[in-house]
C-alpha positions as CSV (number, residue, x, y, z in Angstrom):
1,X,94.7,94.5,108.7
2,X,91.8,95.3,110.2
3,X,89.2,95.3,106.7
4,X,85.8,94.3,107.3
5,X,86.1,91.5,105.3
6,X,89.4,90.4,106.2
7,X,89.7,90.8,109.9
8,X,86.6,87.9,110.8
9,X,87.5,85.4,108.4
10,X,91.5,85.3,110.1
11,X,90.0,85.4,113.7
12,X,86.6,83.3,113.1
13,X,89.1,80.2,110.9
14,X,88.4,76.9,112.0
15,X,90.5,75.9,114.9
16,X,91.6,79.1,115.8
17,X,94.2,78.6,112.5
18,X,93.9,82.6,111.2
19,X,94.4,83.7,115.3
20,X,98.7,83.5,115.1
21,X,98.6,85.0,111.5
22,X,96.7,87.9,113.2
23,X,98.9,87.7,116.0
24,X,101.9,88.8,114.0
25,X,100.4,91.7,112.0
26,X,99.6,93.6,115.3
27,X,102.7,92.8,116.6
28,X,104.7,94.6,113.4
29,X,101.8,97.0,113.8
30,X,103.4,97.8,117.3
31,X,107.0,97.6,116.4
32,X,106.4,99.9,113.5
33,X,104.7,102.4,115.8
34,X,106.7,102.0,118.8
35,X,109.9,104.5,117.7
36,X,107.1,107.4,117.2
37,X,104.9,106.5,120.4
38,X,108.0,107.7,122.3
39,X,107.3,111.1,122.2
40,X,104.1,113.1,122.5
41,X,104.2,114.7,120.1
42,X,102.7,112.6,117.2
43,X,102.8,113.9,113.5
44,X,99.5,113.6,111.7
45,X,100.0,110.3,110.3
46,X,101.1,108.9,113.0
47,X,97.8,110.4,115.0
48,X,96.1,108.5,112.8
49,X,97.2,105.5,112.7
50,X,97.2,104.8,116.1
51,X,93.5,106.2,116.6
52,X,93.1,103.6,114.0
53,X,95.0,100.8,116.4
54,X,92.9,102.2,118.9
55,X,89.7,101.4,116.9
56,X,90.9,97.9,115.6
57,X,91.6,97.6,119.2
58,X,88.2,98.5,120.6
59,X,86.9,96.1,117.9
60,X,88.8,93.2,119.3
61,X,87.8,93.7,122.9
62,X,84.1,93.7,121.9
63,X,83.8,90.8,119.2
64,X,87.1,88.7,120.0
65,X,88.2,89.5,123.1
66,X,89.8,85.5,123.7
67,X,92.0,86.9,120.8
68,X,93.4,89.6,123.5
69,X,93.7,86.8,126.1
70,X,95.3,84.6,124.5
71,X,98.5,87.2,123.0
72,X,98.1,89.5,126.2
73,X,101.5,88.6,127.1
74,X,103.2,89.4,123.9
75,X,101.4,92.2,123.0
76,X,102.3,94.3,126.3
77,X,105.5,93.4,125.3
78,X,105.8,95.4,122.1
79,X,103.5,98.4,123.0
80,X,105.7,100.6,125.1
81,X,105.3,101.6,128.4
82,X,104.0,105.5,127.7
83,X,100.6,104.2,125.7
84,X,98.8,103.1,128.7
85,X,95.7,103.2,126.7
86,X,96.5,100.4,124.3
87,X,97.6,98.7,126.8
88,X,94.3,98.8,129.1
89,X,92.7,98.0,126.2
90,X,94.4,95.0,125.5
91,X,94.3,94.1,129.7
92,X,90.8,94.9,130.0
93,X,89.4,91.4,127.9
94,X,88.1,88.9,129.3
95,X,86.7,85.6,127.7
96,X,82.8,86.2,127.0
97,X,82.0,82.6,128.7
98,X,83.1,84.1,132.0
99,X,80.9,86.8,134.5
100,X,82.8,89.1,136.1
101,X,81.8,89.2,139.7
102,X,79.9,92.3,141.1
């Protein structure tokens, strides 16, 4: 998912055409995780793989973030309610054409 080489051909495609391909990997990314985000308590793997999330995340918001705009919607929809942090992350883009004001 989120492979070096993978990740920026899908979101830099022509017309936008690798964005909803995208799109639906993170959102079984978040319904796989969302039964073990329930609790606190996370196993190991699980840690990891959502640091990861949070990484491919981070990623996103820095070199796509009109990705994050665009599937804001359904993306708060799938990440549950107790992972605030995913969730800021993915509410926190804006497009990189426009200036936030002071």
């Amino acid at each position: 998912l989120a492979h070096r080489l993978v990740m920026p051909k899908l979101l830099q495609a022509q017309g936008n055409k690798g964005w909803l391909p995208f799109h639906k990997m993170l959102v079984a990314l978040f319904q796989y995780m969302e039964p073990w985000l329930r609790s606190a308590d996370l196993p190991p793997p699980i840690k990891l793989m959502y640091n990861g999330t949070l990484r491919v995340l981070l990623v996103l918001l820095h070199d796509f973030p009109e990705f994050l705009c665009e599937y804001h919607f359904s993306f708060c929809d799938v990440i549950p309610a107790s992972c605030v942090q995913l969730r800021n992350l993915v509410l926190s883009a804006f497009p990189l054409r426009m200036a936030l004001p002071d």
